[in-house]
C-alpha positions as a Markdown table, in Angstrom:
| # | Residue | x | y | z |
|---|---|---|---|---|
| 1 | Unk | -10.3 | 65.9 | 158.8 |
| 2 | Unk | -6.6 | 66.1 | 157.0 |
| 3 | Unk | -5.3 | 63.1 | 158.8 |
| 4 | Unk | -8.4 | 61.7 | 157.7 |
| 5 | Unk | -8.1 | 62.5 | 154.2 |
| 6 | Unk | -4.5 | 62.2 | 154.2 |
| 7 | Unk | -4.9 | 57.9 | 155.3 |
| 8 | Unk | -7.2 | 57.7 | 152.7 |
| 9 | Unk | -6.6 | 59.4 | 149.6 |
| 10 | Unk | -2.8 | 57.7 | 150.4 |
| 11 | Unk | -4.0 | 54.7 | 150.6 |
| 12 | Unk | -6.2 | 54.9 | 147.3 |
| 13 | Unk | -2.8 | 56.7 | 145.6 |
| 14 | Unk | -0.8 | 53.6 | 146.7 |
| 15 | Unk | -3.2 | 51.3 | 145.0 |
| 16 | Unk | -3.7 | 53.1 | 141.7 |
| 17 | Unk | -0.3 | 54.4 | 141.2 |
| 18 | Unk | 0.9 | 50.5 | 141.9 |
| 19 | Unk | 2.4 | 49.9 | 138.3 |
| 20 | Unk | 3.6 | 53.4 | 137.8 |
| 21 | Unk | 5.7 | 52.7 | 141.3 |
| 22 | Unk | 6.6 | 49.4 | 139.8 |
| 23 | Unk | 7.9 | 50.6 | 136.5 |
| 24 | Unk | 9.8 | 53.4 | 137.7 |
| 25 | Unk | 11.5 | 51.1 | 140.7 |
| 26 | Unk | 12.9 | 48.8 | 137.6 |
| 27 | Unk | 13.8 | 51.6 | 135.5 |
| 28 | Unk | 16.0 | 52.9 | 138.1 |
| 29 | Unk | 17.2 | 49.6 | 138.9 |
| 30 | Unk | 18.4 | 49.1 | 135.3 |
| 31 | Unk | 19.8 | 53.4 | 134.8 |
| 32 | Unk | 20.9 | 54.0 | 137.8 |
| 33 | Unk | 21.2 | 50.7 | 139.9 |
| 34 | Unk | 20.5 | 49.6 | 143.3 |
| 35 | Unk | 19.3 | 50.6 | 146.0 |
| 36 | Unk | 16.4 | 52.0 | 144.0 |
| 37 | Unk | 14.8 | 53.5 | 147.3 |
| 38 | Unk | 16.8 | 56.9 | 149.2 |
| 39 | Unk | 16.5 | 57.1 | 152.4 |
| 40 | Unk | 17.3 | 59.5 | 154.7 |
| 41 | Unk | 16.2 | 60.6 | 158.8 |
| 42 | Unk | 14.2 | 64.4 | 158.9 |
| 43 | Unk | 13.1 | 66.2 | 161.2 |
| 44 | Unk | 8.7 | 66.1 | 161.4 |
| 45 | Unk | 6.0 | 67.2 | 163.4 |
| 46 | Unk | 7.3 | 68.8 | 166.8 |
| 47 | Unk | 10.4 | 68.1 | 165.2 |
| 48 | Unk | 10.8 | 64.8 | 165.9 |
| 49 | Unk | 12.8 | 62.5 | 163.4 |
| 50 | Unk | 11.4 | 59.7 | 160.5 |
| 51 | Unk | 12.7 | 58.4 | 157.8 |
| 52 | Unk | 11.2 | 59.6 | 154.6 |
| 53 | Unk | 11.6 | 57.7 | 151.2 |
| 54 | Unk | 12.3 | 59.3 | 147.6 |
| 55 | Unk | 13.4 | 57.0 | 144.4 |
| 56 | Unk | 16.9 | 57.6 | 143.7 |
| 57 | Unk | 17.8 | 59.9 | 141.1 |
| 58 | Unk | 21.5 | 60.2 | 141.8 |
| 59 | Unk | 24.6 | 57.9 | 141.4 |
| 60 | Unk | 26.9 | 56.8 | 144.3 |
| 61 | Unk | 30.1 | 58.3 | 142.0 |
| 62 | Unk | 32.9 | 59.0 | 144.4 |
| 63 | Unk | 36.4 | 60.6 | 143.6 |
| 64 | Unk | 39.9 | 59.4 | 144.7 |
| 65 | Unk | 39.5 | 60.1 | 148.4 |
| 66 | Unk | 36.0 | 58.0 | 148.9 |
| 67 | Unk | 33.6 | 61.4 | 148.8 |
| 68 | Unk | 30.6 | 61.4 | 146.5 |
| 69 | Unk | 30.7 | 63.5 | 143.4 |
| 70 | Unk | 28.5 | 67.1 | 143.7 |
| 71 | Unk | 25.1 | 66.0 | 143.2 |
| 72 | Unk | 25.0 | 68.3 | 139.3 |
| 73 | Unk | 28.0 | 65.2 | 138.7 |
| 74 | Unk | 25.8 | 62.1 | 139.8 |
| 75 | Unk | 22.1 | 63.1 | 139.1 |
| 76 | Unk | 21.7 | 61.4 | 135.9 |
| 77 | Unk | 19.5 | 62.2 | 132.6 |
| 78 | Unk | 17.0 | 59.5 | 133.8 |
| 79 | Unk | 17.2 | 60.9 | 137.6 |
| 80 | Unk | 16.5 | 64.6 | 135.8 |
| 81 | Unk | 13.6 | 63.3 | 134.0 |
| 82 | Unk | 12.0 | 61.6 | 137.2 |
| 83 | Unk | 12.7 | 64.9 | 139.3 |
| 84 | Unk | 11.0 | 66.7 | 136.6 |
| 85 | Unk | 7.8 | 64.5 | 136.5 |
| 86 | Unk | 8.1 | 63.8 | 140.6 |
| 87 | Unk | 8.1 | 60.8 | 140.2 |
| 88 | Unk | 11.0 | 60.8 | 142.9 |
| 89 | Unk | 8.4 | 61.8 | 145.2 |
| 90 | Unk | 6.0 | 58.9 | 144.9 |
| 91 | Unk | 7.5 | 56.5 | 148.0 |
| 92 | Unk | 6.8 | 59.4 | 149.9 |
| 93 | Unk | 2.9 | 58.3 | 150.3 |
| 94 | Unk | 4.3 | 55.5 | 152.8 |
| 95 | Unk | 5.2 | 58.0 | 154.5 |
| 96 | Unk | 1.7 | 60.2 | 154.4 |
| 97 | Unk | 0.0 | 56.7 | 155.0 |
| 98 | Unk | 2.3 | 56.2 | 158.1 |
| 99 | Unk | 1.7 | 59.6 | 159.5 |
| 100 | Unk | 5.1 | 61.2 | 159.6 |
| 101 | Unk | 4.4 | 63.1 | 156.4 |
| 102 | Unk | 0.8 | 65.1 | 155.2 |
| 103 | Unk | 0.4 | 65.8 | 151.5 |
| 104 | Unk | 0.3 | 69.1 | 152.4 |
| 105 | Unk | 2.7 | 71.2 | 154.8 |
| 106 | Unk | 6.4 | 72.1 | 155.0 |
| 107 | Unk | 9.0 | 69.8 | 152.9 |
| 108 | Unk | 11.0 | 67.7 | 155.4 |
| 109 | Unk | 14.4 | 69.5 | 155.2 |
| 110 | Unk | 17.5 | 68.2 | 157.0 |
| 111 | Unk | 18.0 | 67.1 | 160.8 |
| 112 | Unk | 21.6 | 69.0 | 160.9 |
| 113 | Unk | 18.7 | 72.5 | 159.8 |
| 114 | Unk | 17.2 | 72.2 | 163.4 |
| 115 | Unk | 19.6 | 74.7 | 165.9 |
| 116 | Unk | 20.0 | 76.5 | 162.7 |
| 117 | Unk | 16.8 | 78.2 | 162.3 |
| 118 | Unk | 15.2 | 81.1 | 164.5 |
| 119 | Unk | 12.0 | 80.8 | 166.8 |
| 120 | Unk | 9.9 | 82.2 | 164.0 |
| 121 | Unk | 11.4 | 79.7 | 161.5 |
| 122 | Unk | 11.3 | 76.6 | 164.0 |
| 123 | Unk | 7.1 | 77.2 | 163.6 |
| 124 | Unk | 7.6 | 75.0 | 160.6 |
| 125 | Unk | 7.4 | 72.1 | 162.6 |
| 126 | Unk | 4.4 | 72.8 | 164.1 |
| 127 | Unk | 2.9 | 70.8 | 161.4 |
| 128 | Unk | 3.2 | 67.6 | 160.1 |
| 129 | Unk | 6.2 | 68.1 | 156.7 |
| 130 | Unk | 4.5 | 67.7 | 153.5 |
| 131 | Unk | 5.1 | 66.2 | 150.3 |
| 132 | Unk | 4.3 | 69.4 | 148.8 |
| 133 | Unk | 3.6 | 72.9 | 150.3 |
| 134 | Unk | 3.1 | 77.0 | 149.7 |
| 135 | Unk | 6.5 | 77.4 | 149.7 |
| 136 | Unk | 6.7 | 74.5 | 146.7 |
| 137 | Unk | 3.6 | 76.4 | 144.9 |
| 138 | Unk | 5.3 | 79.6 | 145.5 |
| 139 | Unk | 9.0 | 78.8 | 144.0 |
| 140 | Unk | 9.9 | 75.6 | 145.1 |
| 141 | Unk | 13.5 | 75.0 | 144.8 |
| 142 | Unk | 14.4 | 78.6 | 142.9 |
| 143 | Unk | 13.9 | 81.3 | 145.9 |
| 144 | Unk | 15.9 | 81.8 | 149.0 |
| 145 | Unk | 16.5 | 80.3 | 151.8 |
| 146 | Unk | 14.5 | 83.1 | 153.7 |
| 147 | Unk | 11.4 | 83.3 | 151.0 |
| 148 | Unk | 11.1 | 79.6 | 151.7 |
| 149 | Unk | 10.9 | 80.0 | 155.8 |
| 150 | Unk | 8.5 | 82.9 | 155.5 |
| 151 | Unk | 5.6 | 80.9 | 153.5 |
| 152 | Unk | 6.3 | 78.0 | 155.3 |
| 153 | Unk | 5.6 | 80.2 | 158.4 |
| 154 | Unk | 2.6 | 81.8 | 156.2 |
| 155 | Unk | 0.8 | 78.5 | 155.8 |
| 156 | Unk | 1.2 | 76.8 | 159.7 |
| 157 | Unk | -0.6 | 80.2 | 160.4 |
| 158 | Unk | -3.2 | 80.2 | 157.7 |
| 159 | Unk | -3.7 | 76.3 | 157.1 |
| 160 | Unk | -7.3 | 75.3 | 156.3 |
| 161 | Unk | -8.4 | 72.3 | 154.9 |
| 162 | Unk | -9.4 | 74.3 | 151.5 |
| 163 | Unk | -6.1 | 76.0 | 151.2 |
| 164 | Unk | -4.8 | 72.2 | 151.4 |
| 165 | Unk | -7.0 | 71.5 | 148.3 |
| 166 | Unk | -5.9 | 75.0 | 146.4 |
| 167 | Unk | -2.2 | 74.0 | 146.8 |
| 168 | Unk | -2.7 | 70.5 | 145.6 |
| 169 | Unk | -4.1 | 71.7 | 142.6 |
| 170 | Unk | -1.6 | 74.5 | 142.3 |
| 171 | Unk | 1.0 | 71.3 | 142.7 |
| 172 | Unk | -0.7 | 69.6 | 139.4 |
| 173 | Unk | 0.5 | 72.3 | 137.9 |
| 174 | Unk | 3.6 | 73.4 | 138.9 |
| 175 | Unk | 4.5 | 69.9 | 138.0 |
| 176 | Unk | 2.8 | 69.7 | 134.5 |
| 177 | Unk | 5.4 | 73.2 | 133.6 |
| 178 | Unk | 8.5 | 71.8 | 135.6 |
| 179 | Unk | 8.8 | 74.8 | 137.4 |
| 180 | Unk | 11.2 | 75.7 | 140.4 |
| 181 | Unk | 12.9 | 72.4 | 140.2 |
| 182 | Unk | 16.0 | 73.7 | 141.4 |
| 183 | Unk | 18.3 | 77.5 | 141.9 |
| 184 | Unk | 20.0 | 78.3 | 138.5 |
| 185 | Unk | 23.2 | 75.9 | 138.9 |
| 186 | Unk | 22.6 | 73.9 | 141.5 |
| 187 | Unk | 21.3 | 70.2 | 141.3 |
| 188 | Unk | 18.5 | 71.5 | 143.9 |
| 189 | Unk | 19.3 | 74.5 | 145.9 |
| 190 | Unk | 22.4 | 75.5 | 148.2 |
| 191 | Unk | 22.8 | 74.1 | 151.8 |
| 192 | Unk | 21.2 | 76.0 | 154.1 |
| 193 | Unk | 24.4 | 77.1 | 156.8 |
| 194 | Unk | 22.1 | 80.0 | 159.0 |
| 195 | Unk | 20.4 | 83.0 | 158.7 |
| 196 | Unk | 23.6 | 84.7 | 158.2 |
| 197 | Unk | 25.5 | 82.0 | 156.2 |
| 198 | Unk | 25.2 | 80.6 | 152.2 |
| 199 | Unk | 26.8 | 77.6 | 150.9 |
| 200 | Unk | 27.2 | 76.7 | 147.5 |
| 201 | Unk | 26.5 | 72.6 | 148.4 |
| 202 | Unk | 23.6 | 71.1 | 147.2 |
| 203 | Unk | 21.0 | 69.3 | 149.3 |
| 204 | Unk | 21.2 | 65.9 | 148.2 |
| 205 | Unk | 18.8 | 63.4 | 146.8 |
């Protein structure tokens, strides 16, 4: 029934979201410049990697020696204001329609996380990575590391189709009051370096 819903409902998103897409592509195009897609490999279901797709928010700023700029220095005022709106999330629905990603589950995090988490923490990819999740409903971007791996863990024991539906609405939302966007100074939220390990870097795009 999810991967059911999930083809679908993607599908129907795709279509009707088709000039919001559009507008925000040549927006960014125009603010922030090209490419006006960011894509990067994750880890999904079983762990196995994808590419998932976001709409750049960031600039490719890069100091003296050739590295990018911290990501508080490139995300931009328009970037912000898509983050804020998730709009930066909406390429993402390829993804749903392809089947790496559900609309519901654990956020794809990075492939260099996988021999960094513990068995109980590795559950997460039990489940297909979602666009949104408990952990997103529950604090998003602005609780720990830990908090985060817990509900994850929470919901690939607990999933039901209805708790799906609760945490979509609970999404609308958490979207509507721009809330958890990211840990009080960071761009998103630190690096994640092991359960015994904290990092002041930022995540990325």
């Amino acid at each position: 029934m999810k991967r059911a819903f999930d083809s679908i409902v993607s599908l129907l998103a795709l279509i009707i979201l088709l000039p919001i897409i559009g507008v925000t592509a040549v927006l960014i195009r125009r603010k922030i410049g090209s490419p006006v897609l960011f894509k990067q490999e994750r880890p999904g279901l079983n762990g196995k990697s994808f590419f998932v797709y976001k709409f750049r928010s960031m600039t490719d700023e890069k100091d003296n020696q050739g590295e990018l700029l911290p990501d508080d220095v490139r995300l931009t005022t328009f970037g912000n204001i898509i983050r804020k709106l998730s709009l930066d999330e909406l390429p993402q629905l390829v993804n749903v329609l392809k089947g790496d990603m559900s609309f519901v589950g654990p956020r794809p995090l990075l492939v260099e996380y996988l021999p960094l988490y513990n068995e109980r923490q590795a559950r997460r990819h039990e489940v297909r990575p979602g666009i949104t999740g408990w952990a997103q409903v529950n604090g998003r971007n602005a609780i720990s590391w830990e908090e985060r791996f817990e509900l994850d863990v929470w919901y690939v024991e607990n999933r039901t189709f209805w708790l799906d539906i609760k945490i979509l609405f609970m999404t609308v939302l958490k979207v509507l009051k721009s809330e958890g966007i990211s840990q009080d100074g960071k761009a998103t939220m630190s690096k994640f370096l092991g359960n015994t390990a904290s990092s002041s870097r930022d995540e990325g795009q």
